[in-house]
C-alpha positions as semicolon CSV with decimal commas, in nm:
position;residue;x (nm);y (nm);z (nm)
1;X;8,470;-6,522;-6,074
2;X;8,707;-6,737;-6,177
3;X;9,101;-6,692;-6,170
4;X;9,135;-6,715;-6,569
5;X;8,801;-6,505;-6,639
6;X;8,978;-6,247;-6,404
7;X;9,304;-6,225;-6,657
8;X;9,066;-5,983;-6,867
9;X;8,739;-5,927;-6,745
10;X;8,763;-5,631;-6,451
11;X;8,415;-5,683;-6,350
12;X;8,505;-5,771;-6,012
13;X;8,542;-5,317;-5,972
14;X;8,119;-5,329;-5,959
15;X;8,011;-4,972;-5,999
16;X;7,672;-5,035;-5,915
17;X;7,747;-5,169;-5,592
18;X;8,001;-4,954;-5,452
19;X;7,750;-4,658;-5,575
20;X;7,448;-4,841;-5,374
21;X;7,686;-4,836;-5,084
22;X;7,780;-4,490;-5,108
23;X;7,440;-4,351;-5,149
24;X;7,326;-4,536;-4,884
25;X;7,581;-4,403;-4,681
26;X;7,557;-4,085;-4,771
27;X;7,148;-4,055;-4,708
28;X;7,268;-4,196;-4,362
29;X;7,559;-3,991;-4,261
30;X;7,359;-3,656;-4,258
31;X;7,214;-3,781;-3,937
32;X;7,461;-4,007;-3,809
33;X;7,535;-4,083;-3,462
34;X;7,909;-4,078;-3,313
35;X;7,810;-4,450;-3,166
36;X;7,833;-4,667;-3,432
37;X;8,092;-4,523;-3,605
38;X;8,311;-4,557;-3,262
39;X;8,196;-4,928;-3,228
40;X;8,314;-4,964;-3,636
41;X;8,645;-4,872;-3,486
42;X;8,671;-5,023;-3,201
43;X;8,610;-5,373;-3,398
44;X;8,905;-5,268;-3,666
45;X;9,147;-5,201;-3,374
46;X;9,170;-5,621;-3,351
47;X;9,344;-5,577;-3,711
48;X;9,053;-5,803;-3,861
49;X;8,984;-5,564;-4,166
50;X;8,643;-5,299;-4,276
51;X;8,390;-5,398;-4,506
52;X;8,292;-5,164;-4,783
53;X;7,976;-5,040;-4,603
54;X;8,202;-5,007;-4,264
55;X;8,508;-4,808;-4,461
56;X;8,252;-4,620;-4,652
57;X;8,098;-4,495;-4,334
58;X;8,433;-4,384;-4,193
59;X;8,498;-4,232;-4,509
60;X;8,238;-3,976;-4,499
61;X;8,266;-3,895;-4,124
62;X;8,299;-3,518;-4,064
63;X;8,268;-3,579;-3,670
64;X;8,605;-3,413;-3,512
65;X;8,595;-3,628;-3,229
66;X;8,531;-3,954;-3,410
67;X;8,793;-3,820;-3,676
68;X;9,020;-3,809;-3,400
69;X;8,960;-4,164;-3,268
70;X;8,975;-4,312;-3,636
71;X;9,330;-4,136;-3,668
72;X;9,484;-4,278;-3,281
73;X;9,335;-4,615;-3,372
74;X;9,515;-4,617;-3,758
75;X;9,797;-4,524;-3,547
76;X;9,797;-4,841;-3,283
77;X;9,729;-5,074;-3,577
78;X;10,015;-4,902;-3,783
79;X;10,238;-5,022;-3,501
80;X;10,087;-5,347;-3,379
81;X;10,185;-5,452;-3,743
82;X;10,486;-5,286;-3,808
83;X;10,611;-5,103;-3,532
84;X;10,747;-4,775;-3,597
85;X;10,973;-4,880;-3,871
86;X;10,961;-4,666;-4,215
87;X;11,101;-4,860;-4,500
88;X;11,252;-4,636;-4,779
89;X;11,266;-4,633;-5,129
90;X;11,364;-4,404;-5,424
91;X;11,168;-4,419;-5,786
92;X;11,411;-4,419;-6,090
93;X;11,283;-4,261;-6,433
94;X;11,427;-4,448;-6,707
95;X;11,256;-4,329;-6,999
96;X;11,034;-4,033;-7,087
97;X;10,867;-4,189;-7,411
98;X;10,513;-4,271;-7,433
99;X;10,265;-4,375;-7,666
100;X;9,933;-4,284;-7,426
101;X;9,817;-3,934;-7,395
102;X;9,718;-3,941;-7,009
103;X;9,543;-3,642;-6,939
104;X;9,673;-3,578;-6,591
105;X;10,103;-3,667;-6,682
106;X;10,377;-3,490;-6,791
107;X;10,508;-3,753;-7,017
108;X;10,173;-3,747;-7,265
109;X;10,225;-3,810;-7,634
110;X;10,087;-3,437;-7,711
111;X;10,331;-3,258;-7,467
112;X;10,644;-3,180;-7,700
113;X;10,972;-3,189;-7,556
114;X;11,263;-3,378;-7,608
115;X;11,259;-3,759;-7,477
116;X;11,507;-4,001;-7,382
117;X;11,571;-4,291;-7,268
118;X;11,880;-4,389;-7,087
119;X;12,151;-4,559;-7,192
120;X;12,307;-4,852;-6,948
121;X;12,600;-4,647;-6,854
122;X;12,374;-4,335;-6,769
123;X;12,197;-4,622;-6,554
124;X;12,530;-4,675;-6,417
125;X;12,540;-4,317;-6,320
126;X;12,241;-4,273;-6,119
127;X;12,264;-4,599;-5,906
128;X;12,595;-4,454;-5,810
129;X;12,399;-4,135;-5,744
130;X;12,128;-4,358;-5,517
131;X;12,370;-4,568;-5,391
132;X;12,597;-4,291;-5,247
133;X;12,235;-4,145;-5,046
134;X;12,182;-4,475;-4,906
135;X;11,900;-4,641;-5,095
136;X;11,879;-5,000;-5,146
137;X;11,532;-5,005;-5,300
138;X;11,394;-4,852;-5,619
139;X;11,072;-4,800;-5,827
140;X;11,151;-4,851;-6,177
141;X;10,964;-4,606;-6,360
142;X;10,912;-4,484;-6,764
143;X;10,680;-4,414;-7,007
144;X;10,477;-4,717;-7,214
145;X;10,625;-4,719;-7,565
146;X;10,676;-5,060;-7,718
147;X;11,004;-4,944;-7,913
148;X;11,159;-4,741;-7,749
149;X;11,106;-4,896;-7,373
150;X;11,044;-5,298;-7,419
151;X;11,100;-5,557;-7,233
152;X;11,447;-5,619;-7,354
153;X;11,567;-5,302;-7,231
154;X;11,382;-5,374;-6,931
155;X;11,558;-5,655;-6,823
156;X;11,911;-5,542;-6,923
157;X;11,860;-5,236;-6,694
158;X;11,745;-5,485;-6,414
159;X;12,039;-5,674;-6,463
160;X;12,282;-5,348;-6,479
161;X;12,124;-5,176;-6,199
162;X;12,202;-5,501;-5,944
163;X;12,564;-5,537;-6,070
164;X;12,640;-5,195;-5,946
165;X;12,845;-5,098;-5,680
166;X;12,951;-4,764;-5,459
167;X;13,155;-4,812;-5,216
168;X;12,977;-5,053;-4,950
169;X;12,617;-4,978;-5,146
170;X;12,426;-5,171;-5,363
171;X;12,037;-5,174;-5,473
172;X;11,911;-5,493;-5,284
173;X;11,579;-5,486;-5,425
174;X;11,398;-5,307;-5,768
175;X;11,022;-5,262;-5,802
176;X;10,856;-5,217;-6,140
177;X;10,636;-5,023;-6,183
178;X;10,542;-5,048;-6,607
179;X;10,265;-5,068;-6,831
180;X;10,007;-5,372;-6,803
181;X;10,113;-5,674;-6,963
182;X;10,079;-6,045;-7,072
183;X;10,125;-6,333;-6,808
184;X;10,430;-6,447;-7,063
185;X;10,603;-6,058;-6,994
186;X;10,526;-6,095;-6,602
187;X;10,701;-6,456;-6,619
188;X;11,001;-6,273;-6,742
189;X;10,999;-6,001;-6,491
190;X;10,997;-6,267;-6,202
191;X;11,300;-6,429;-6,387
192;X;11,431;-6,105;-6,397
193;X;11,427;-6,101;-5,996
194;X;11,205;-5,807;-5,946
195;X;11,088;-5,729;-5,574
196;X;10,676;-5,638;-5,650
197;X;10,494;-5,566;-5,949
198;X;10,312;-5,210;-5,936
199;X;10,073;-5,051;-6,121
200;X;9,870;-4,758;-6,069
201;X;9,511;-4,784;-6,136
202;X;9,443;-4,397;-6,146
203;X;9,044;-4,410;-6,143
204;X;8,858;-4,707;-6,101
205;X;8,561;-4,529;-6,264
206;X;8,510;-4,612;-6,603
207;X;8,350;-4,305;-6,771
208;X;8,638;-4,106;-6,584
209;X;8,910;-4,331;-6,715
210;X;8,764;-4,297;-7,056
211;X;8,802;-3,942;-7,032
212;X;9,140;-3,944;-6,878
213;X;9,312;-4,199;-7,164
214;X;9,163;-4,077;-7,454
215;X;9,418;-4,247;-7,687
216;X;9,666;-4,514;-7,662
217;X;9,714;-4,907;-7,533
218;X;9,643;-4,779;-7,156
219;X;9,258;-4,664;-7,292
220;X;9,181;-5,085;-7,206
221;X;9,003;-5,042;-6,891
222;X;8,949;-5,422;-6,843
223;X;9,374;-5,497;-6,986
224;X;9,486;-5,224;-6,739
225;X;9,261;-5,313;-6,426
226;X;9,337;-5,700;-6,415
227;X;9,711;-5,649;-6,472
228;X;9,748;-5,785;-6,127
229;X;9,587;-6,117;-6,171
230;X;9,805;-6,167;-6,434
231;X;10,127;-6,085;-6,268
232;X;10,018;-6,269;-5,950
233;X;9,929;-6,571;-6,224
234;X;10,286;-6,597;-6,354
235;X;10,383;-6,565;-5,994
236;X;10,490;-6,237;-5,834
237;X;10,344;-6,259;-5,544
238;X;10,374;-5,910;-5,429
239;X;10,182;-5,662;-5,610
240;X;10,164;-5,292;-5,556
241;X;9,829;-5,083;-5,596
242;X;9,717;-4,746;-5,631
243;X;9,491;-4,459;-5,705
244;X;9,601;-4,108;-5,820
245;X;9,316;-3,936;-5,614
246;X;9,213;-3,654;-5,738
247;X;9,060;-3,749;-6,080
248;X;8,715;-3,852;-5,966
249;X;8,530;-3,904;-5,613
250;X;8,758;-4,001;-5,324
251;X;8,539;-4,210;-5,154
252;X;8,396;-4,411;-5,504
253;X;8,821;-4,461;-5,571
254;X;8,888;-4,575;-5,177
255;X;8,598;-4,813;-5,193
256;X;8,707;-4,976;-5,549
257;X;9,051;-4,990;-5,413
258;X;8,967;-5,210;-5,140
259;X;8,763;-5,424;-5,363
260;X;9,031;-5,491;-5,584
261;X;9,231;-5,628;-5,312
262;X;8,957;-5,826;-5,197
263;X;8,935;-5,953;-5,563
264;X;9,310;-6,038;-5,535
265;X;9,231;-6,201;-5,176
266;X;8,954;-6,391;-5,368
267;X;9,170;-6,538;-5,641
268;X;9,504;-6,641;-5,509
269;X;9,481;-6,605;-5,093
270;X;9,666;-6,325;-5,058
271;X;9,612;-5,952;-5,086
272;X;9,842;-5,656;-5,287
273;X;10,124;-5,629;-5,043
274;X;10,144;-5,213;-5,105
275;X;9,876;-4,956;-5,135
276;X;9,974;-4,609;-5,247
277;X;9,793;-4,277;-5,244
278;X;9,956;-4,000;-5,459
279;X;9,688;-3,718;-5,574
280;X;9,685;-3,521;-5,871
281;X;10,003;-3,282;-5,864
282;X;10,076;-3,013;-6,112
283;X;10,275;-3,130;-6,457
284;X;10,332;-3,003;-6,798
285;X;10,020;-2,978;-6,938
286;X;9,780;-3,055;-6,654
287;X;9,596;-2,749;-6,546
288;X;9,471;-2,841;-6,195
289;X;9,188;-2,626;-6,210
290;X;9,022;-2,865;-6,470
291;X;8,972;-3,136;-6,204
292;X;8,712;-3,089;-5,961
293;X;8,764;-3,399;-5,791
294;X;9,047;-3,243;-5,589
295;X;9,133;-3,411;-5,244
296;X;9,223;-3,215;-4,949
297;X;9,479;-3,284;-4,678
298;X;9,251;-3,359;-4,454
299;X;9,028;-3,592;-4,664
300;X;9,353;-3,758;-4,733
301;X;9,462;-3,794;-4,408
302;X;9,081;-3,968;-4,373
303;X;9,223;-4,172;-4,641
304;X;9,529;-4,291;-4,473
305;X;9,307;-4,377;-4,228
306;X;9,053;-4,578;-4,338
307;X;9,300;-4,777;-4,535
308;X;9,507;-4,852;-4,246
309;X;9,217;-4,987;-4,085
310;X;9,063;-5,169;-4,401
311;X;9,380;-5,369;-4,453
312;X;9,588;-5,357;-4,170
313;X;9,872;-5,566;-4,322
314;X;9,931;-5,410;-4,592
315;X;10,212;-5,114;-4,676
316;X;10,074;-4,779;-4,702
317;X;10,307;-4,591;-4,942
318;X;10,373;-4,193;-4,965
319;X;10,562;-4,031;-5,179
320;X;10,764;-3,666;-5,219
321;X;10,465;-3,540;-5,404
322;X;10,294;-3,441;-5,028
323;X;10,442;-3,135;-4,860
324;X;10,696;-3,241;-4,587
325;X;10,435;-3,065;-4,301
326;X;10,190;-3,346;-4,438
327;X;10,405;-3,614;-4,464
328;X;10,503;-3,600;-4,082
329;X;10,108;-3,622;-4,028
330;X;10,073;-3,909;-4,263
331;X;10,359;-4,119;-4,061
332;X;10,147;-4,128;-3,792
333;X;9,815;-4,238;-3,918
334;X;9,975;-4,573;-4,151
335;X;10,214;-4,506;-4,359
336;X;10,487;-4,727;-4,370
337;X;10,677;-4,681;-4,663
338;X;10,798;-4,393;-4,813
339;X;11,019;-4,186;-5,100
340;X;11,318;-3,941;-5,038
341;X;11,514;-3,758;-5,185
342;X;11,377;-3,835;-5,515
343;X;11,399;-3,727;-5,844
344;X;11,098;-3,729;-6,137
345;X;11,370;-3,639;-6,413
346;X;11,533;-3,896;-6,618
347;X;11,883;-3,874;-6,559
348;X;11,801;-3,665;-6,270
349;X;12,000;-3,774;-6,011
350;X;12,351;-3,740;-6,136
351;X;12,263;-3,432;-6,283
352;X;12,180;-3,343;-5,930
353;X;12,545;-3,511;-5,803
354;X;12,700;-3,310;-6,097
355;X;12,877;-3,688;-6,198
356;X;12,582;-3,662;-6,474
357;X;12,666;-3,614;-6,895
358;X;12,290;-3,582;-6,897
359;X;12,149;-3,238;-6,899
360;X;11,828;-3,201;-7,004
361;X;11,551;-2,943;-7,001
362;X;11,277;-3,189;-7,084
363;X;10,970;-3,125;-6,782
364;X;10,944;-3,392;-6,490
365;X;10,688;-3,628;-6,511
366;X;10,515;-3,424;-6,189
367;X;10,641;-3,161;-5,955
368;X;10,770;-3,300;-5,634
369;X;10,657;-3,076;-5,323
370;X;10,896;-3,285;-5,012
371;X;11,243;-3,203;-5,228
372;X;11,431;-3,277;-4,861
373;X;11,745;-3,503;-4,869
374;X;11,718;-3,855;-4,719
375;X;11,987;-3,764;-4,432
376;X;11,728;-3,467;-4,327
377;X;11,449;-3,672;-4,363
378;X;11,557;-3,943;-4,181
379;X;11,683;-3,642;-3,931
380;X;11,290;-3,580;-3,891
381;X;11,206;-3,949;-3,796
382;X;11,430;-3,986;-3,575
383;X;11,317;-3,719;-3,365
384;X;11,019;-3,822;-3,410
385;X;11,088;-4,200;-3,261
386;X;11,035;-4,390;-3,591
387;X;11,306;-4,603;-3,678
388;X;11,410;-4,590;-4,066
389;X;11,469;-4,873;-4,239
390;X;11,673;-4,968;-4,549
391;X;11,534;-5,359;-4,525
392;X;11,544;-5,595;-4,804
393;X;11,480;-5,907;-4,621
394;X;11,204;-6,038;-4,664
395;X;11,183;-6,056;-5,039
396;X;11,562;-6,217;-5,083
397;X;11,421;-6,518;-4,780
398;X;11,127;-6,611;-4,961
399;X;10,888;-6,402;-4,666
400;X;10,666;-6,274;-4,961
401;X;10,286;-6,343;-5,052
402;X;10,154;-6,578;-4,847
403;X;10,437;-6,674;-4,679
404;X;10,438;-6,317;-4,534
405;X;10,100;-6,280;-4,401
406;X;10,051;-6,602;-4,199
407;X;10,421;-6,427;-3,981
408;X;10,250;-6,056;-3,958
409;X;9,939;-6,185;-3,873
410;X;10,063;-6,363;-3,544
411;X;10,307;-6,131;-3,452
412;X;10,661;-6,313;-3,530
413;X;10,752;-6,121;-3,813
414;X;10,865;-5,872;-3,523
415;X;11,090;-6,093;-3,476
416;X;11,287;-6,055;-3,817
417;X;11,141;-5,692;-3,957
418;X;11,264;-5,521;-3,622
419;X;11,604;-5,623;-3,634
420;X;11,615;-5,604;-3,959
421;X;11,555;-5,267;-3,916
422;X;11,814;-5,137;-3,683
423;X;12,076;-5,319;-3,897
424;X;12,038;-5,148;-4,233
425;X;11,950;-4,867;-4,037
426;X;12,320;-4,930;-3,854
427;X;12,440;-4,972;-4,241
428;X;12,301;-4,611;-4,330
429;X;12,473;-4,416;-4,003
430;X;12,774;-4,568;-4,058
431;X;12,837;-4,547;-4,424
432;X;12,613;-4,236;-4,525
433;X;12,522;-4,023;-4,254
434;X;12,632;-3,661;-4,155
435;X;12,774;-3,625;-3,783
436;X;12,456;-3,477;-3,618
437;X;12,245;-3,764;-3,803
438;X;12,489;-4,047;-3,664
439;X;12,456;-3,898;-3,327
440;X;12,032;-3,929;-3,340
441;X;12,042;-4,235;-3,491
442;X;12,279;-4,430;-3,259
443;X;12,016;-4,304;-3,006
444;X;11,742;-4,405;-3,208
445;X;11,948;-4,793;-3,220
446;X;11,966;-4,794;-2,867
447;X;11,588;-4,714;-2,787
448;X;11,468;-4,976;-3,060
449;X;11,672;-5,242;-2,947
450;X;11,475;-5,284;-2,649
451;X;11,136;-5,314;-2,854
452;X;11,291;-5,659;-3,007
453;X;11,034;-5,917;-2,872
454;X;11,276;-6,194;-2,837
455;X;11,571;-6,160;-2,612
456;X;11,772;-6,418;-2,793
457;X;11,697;-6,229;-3,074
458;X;11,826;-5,895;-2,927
459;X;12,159;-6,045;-2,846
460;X;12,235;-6,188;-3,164
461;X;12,077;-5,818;-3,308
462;X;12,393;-5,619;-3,059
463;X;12,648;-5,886;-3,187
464;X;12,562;-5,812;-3,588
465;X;12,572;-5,453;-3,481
466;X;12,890;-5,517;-3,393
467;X;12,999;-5,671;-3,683
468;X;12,877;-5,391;-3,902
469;X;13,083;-5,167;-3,729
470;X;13,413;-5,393;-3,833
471;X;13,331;-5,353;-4,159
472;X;13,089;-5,602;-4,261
473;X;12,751;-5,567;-4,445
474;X;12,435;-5,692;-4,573
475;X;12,348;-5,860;-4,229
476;X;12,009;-5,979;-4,214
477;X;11,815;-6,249;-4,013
């Protein structure tokens, strides 16, 4: 297909071939053998990527041992690529308003409660909020309503949000995630300096997204699918991707999934630079027990997984929607990014500070189940040997796209993302941290240091650590 026949036409998701594949492998896994599926794995562990048929063989493995290779080898690739870095980020709710009537969100035009949209000084209030727990990357989030949430407002709160400061914090990079688009509206949104573009798919399957949008602009299967292409067309170059499993098969939504990046691949040379996997959680109106395409930890765990090994250079995104318990699994088997400390509430995290005017009763979009604090979290990792990560980097030097992928796929981008690491992880202990977190992550510093591939590098790394500690900030190589 074409680039400009993909700006509309989402016939690059082919139902009837991911369904061949999955019947196939289905008739085929009943009496599978543990050998093939090994040697499938054993091939991904050179970070080269699954086809469909391979990841949809993986996918419906019920083997314990096999599971149990497929999770050490997501593992390895998770850190041949990046380490054991975790890169956080918090998602900001500016508006509650919407015109669709999503069967599976809070924020449906047939729930009844009273909306709103914030103002730029309530903005004001909850970067402060973020700003004094440390973030330096968001997730815009709201509601689609043309009126009451355009692009306007959009922009203004992009602009507000980077002229704020706390104290030594300020949000480095924002990621919007909003309603498909024209290329003209993406142009603006680059101009606008947004980090990546993301929008959630929810089901690739198009009888299930009928079902699931049954009124309102986000019904356009084909609009809402190649959003991407357009954004990528009026060039962000990182794009975000997801599924909300839970609304139809897992392993028909995994499979599409990986052919939309493929599609992406296909048309501009470079892949969606995030994946996320949030399922179905409970929200006003959504009665869980209506779904019966529920996914289980452990299938999502599988998941994690087979993603990781599909497309290893990718970031695998999990949010505070997964119990902490599962979380700490899901660290280990890909994920690289993740939310904390967040808030679904518009307004919700001054209102949490108590430096909020907002006080509202209106529900959350979803319920979170990980409500932990970042410090805590980041507590967790620690012990744990992961190294948390504020970094910004790469976006504000022009590593995005395909500039990124030629330095992860030859191993240099160590060489930047590592120390880039430690020192807005150095930024964090010394400007946010409690006393007992300060004390683990000074010995977390110390034991990542030595991972820095370059010893030139490492040097220069101790001196800007250094330099932090006199008082300087936003150090990065």
């Amino acid at each position: 297909m074409k680039r400009e026949d993909a700006l509309f036409d989402a016939s690059f998701i082919d139902e009837d071939q991911i369904n061949r594949i999955l019947a196939k492998t289905r008739r085929e896994s009943v009496s599978s053998a543990p050998a093939p599926l090994l040697a499938i794995i054993d091939r991904a562990r050179e970070a080269q990527g699954l086809s469909l048929e391979d990841a949809a063989k993986l996918l419906f493995c019920e083997d314990e041992a096999v599971l149990g290779e497929l999770f050490r080898a997501a593992n390895a690739i998770k850190q041949k690529i990046y380490g054991r870095r975790m890169v956080f980020f918090a998602p900001l709710y500016l508006s509650s308003f919407c015109v669709n009537n999503c069967l599976y969100c809070g924020y449906r035009r047939d729930n009844k409660f009273e909306r709103h949209r914030l103002t730029m000084d309530e903005i004001k209030a909850e970067i402060r909020a973020l700003e004094r727990m440390g973030h330096k990357r968001l997730a815009l989030e709201c509601g689609e309503d043309p009126r009451e949430c355009d692009l306007d407002y959009l922009e203004e709160a992009i602009s507000t949000i980077y002229g704020v400061r706390e104290g030594n914090g300020r949000i480095r990079r924002v990621n919007v995630n909003i309603a498909a688009t024209d290329v003209e509206n993406y142009r603006r949104l680059k101009k606008a300096q947004i980090g990546t573009y993301i929008l959630f798919q929810e089901t690739y399957h198009r009888e299930t997204y009928r079902k699931m949008h049954p009124s309102g602009p986000k019904r356009d299967y084909d609009y809402h699918t190649t959003a991407h292409h357009r954004a990528m067309s009026a060039g962000i170059d990182d794009v975000g991707l997801g599924v909300l499993f839970g609304l139809y098969d897992y392993h028909f939504e995994a499979l599409a999934l990986l052919r939309h990046a493929q599609a992406l691949e296909e048309s501009f040379g470079v892949g969606p630079h995030t994946l996320s996997v949030p399922r179905l959680r409970p929200a006003e109106g959504v009665d869980l027990q209506t779904f019966p395409h529920l996914v289980a930890d452990r299938d999502l765990k599988k998941i994690v997984a087979v993603l990781r090994l599909a497309v290893p250079y990718t970031g695998l995104i999990i949010s505070t929607r997964e119990e902490p318990a599962l979380r700490d699994e899901l660290f280990s088997l890909g994920i690289s990014q993740l939310s904390a400390g967040s808030s679904t509430d518009v307004g919700g995290y001054a209102s949490a500070s108590g430096n909020g005017a907002l006080r509202s009763s209106a529900p959350p979009q979803f319920h979170l189940s990980d409500r932990r604090p970042p410090d805590e979290v980041i507590a967790d990792l620690c012990r744990k040997d992961f190294l948390p990560s504020f970094c910004t980097a790469c976006y504000r030097q022009g590593r995005t796209g395909d500039h990124f992928m030629p330095l992860a796929k030859d191993g240099s981008i160590q060489n930047m993302c590592q120390p880039n690491a430690i020192l807005t992880f150095k930024e964090y202990l010394l400007d946010y941290a409690s006393p007992e977190v300060r004390s683990l992550g000074e010995k977390t510093i110390t034991q990542h240091l030595a991972l820095i591939p370059s010893a030139r590098t490492r040097v220069e790394t101790e001196s800007r650590l250094e330099r932090l500690t006199q008082g300087e900030r936003d150090l990065y190589f």
